[in-house]
C-alpha positions in Angstrom: 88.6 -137.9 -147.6 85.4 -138.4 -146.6 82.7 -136.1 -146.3 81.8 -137.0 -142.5 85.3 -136.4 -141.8 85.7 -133.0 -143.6 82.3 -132.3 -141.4 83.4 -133.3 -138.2 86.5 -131.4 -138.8 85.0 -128.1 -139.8 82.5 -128.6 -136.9 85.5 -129.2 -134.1 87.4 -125.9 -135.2 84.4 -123.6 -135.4 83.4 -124.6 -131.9 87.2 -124.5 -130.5 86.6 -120.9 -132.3 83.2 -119.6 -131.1 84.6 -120.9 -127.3 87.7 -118.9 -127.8 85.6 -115.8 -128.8 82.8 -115.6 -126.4 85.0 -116.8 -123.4 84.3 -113.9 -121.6 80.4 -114.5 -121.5 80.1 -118.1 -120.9 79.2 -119.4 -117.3 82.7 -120.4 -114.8 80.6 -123.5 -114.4 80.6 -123.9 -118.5 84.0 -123.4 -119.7 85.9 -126.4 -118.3 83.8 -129.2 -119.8 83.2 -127.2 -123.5 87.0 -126.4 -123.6 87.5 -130.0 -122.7 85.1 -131.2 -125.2 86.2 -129.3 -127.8 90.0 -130.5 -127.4 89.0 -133.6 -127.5 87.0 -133.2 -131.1 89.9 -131.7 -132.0 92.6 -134.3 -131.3 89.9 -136.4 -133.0 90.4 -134.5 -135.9 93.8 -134.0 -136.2 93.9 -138.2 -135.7 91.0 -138.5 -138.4 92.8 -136.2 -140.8 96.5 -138.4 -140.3 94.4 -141.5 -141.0 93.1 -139.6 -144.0 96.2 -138.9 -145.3 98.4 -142.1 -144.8 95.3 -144.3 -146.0 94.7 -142.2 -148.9 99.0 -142.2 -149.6 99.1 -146.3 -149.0 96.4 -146.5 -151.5 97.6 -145.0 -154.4 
């Protein structure tokens, strides 16, 4: 797996994570479009990480 990949994953849960933590203090205007943002990166990933996984499995 590649190291852009493991970043981008990393990157997608930590900011799912912070926006589950301070979703008290963010802005009403905020919170739709970063919670939308961030379950988008994160569909990404999980899609990223099944490529991964079959390409890595087909190759060897």
């Amino acid at each position: 797996m590649s190291t852009t990949i493991v970043t981008f994953i990393i990157l997608s849960f930590s900011l799912a994570l912070v926006l589950i933590m301070k979703k008290d203090s963010l802005p009403a205007g905020v919170k739709r479009p970063l919670a939308i943002i961030a379950l988008v990166m994160i569909t990404f990933s999980f899609v990223l990480l099944l490529y991964s996984l079959f390409h890595a499995g087909a190759a060897g």
